[in-house]
C-alpha positions as CSV (number, residue, x, y, z in Angstrom):
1,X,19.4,13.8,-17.3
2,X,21.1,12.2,-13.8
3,X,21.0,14.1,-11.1
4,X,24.4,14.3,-10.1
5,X,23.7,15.2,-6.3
6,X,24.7,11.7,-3.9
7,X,22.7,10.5,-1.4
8,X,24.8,10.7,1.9
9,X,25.2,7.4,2.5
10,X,27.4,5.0,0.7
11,X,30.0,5.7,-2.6
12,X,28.5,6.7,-5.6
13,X,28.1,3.7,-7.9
14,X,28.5,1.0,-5.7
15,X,25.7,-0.7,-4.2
16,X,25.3,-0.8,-0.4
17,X,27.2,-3.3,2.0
18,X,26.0,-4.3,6.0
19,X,28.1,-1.2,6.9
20,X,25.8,1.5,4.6
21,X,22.1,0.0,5.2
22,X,23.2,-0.1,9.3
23,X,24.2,3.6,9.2
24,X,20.7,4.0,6.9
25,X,18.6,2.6,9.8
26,X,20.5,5.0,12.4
27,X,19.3,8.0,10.3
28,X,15.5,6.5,10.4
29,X,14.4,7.6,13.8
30,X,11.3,6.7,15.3
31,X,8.8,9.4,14.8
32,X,5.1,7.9,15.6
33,X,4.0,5.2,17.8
34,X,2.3,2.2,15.9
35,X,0.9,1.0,18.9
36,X,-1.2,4.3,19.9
37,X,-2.1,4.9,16.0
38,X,-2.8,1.4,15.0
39,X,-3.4,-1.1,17.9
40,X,-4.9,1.2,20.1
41,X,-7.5,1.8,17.0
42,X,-7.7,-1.7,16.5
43,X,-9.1,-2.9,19.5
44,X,-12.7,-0.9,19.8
45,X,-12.7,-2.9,16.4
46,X,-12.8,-6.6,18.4
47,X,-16.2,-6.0,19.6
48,X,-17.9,-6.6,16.4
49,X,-14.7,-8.1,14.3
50,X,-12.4,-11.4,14.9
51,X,-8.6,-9.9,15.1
52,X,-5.5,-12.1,14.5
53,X,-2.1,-11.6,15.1
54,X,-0.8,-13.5,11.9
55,X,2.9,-12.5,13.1
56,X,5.0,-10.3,14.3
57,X,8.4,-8.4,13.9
58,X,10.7,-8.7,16.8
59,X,14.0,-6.9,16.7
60,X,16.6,-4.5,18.7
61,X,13.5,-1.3,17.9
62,X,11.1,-3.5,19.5
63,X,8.0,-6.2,19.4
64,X,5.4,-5.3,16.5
65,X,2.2,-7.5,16.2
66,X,0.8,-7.8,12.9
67,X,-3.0,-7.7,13.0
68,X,-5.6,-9.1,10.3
69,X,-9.0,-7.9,11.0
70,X,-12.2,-10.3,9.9
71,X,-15.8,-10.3,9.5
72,X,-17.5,-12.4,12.7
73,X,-19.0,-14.5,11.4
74,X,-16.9,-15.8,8.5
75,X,-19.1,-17.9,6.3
76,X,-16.8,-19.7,3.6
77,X,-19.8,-19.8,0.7
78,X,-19.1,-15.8,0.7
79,X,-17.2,-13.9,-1.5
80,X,-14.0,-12.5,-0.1
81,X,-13.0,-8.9,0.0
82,X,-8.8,-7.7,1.1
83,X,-8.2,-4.5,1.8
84,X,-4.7,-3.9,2.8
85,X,-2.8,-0.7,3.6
86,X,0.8,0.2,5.2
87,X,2.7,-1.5,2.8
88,X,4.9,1.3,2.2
89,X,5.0,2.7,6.3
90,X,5.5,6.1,5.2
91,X,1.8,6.2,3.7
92,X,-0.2,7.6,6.2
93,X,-3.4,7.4,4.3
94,X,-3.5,3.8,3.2
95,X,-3.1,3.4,7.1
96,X,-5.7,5.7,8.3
97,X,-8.3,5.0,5.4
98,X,-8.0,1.1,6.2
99,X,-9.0,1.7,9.6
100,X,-11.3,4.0,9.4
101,X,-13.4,1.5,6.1
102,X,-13.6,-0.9,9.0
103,X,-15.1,1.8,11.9
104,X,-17.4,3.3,9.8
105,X,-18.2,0.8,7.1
106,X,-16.8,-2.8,7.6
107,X,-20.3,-4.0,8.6
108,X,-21.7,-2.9,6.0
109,X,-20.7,-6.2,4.4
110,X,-22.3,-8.6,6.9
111,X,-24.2,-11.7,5.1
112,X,-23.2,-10.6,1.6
113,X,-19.4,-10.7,1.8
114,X,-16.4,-12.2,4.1
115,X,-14.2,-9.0,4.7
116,X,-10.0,-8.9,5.7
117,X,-7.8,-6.1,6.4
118,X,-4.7,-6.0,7.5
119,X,-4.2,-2.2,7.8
120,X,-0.6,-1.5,8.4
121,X,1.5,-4.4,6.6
122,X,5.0,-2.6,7.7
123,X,4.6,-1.3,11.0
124,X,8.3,-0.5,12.0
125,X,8.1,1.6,8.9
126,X,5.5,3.2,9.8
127,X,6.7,4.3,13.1
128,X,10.0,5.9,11.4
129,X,7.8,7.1,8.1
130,X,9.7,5.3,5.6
131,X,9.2,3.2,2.8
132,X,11.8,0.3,3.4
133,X,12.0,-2.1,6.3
134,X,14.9,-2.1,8.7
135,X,16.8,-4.3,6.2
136,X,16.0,-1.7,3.6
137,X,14.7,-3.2,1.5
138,X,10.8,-2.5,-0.1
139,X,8.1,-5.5,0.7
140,X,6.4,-4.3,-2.5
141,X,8.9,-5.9,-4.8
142,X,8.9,-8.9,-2.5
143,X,5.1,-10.3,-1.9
144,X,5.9,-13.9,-3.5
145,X,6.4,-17.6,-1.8
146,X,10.1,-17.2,0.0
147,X,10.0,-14.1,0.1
148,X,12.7,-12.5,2.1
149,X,11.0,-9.7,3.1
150,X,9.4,-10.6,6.8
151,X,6.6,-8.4,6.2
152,X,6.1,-9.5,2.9
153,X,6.8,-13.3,3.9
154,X,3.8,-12.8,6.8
155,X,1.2,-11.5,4.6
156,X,1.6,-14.1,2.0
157,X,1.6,-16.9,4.5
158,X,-1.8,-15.0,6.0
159,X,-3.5,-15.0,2.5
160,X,-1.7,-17.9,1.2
161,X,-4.6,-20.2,1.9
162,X,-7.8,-17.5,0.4
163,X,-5.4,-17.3,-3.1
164,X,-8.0,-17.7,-6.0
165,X,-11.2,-17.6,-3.7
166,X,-10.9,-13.5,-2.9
167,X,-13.0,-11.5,-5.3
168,X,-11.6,-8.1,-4.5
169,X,-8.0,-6.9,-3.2
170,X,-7.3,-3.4,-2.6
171,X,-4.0,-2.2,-1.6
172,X,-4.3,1.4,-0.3
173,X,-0.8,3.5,-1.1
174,X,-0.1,7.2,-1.6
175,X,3.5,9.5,-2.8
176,X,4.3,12.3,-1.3
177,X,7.4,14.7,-2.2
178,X,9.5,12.4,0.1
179,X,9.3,10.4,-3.1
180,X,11.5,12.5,-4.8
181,X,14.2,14.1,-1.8
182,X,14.3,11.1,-0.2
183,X,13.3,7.5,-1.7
184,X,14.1,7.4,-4.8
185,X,17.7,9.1,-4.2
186,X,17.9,6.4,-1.4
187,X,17.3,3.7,-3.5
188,X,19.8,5.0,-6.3
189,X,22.6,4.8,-3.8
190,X,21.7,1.7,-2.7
191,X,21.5,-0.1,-5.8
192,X,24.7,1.7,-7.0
193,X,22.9,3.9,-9.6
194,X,22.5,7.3,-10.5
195,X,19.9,9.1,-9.5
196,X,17.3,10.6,-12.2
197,X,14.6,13.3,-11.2
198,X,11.2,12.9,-11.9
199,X,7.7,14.5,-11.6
200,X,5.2,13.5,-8.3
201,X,1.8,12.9,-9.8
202,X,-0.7,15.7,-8.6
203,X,-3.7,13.6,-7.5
204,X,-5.3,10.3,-7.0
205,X,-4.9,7.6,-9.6
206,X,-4.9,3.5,-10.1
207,X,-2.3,0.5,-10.6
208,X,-4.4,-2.1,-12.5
209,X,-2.5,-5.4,-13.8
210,X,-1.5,-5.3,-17.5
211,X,-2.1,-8.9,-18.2
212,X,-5.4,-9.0,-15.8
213,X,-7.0,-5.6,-16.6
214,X,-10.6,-4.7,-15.1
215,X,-11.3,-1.2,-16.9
216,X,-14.6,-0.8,-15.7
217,X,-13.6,-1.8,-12.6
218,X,-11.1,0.9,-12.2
219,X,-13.1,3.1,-14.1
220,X,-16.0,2.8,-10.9
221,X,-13.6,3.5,-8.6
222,X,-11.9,6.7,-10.4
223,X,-15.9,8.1,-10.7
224,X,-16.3,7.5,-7.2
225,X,-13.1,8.9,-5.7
226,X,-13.3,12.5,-7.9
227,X,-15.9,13.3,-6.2
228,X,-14.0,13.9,-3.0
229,X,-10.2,14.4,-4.5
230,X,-8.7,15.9,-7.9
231,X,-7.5,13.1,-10.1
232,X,-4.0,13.0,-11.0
233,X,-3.6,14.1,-14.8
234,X,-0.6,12.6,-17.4
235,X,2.0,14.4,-17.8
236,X,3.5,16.1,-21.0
237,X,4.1,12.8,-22.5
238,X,0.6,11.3,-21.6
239,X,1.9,9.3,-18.6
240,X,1.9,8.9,-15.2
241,X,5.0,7.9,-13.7
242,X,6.7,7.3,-16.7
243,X,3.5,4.7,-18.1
244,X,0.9,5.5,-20.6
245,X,-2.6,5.7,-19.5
246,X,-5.3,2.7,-19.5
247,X,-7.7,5.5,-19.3
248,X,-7.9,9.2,-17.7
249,X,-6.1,8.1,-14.0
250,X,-5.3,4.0,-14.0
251,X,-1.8,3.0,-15.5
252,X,-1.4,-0.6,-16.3
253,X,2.0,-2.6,-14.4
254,X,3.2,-6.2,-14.5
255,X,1.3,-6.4,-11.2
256,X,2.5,-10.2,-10.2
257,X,5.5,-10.3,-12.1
258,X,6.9,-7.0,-9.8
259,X,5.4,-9.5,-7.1
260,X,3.2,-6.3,-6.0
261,X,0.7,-6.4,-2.9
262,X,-2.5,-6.3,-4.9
263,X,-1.5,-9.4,-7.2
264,X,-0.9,-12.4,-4.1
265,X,-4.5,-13.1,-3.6
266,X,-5.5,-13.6,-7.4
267,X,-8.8,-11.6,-7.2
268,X,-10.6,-11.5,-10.0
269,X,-10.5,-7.4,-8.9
270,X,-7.8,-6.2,-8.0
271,X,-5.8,-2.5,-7.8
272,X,-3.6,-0.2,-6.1
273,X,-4.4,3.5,-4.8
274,X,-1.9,6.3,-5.2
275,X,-3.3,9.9,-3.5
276,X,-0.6,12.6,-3.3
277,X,-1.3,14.6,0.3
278,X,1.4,17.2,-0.2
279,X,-0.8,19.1,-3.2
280,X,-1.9,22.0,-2.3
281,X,-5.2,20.7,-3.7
282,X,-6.2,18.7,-1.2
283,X,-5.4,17.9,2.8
284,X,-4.1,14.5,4.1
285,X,-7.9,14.3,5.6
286,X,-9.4,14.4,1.6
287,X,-6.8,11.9,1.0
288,X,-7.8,9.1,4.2
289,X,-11.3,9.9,2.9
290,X,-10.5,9.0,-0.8
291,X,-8.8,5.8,0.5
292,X,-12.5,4.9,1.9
293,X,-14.4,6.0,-0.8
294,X,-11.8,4.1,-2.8
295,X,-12.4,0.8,-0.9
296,X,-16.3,1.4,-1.5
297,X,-16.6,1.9,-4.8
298,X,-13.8,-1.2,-5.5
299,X,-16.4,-3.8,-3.5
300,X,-20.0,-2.0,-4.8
301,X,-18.8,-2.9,-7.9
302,X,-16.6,-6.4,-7.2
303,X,-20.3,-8.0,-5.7
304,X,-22.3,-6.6,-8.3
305,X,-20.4,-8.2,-10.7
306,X,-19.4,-11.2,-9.0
């Protein structure tokens, strides 16, 4: 059933102009500061890591460097492993868990494995703790050659030379109730559509890519992470967000052809993390530490089956 409640922006059924999306970004305040959570973490990182700036947003909110973090030394006859997180600024854990792989495990890898992160892909959004840019629109519809999406343009331009040579891509995301009083009623009036409710998942669980599927690779990352989070369970209908399940916690998209994150570098491994941090199951500390187990488990089992 649509829910007949309108977003307060806009006329229902008509899609946004320059008028609605600019009194959009007036509601989306600034809230955190990317450069004390993010770059300020960053930079212990540069004593045993090479960090780029692979671009940066500049607008009337201010200047935001995008950083890429890499093993020192790279050695090109090394596998390569991406982890990215931030896509989606409003997803604190992706974030946090990306940074904190690379503190307390990113070293780990030394000799066996060329390691990249880029650990907050959308930093303005991050700041206001949304899931569009300042254009409103969502860089994970948007990773794809031309994309017009800066944040989504940069990172493909960044990885645009490693496509086919990474062995494992993990993009770290998470939903939280905002999903549902705030985003998704957002994007209906922007698009000009009615809204319809639906359910937030209750736990972690997996994006793998229907025409590229890795079961057991999902599958080792699932065992890993419930041992430190709940795993979301399907629904009445045996879904999760409206698709059936590849197995107990991983759902199956068109990963490339929605031009998602995890799908730009071709790795032969590849998925997407969902945690939910509003259950009352868990705390958003569980959630940054399922992110990192997450990120483990994906690359234990990416080089031992490389």
């Amino acid at each position: 059933m649509n829910d007949k409640r309108f977003y307060p922006i806009g006329i229902a059924g008509q899609p946004w102009g320059a008028a609605e999306v600019a009194a959009w970004r007036r509601r989306a305040t600034r809230q955190r500061s990317y450069a004390d959570d993010v770059l300020r973490a960053v930079e212990p990182l540069r004593q045993a890591f090479d960090v780029a700036e692979y671009g940066a947003l500049d607008n009337d909110d201010g200047h935001f460097p995008l950083l890429a973090i890499r093993s020192r030394p790279w050695n090109d006859a090394l596998p390569i492993l991406v982890v990215t997180g931030g896509v989606h600024g409003y997803e604190t854990s992706g974030v946090l868990g990306a940074l904190q792989f690379v503190a307390e495990h990113g070293l780990a890898q030394a000799g066996r494995a060329n390691l990249l992160v880029v650990p907050c892909v959308s930093p303005w959004s991050y700041e206001r703790v949304q899931r569009w840019n300042r254009d409103a629109q969502d860089p994970n519809r948007n990773f794809r050659d031309g994309s017009p999406v800066p944040e989504a343009a940069a990172l493909v331009a960044l990885l645009a030379p490693l496509r086919g040579r990474v062995l494992m891509h993990i993009d770290l995301h998470e939903t939280t109730d905002s999903d549902e009083s705030e985003f998704r009623p957002a994007l209906a009036a922007r698009d000009g559509e009615a809204f319809v409710p639906d359910t937030v998942p209750d736990g972690f669980y997996l994006v793998d890519d229907v025409y590229c599927p890795q079961p057991a690779f999902q599958r080792a990352v699932i065992d890993a992470v419930a041992r430190v989070t709940h795993i979301a369970p399907a629904d009445a209908n045996g879904q999760i967000i409206g698709t059936p399940l590849q197995s107990p916690g991983v759902i199956s998209f068109a990963v490339a052809k929605r031009h998602l994150c995890a799908a730009i570098t071709g790795a032969r491994f590849s998925t997407t993390t969902e945690v939910y941090p509003d259950s009352p199951r868990t705390t958003p500390q569980a959630c940054v530490l399922a992110q990192v187990t997450a990120v483990r488990a994906a690359i234990s089992h990416a080089l031992a089956h490389a």
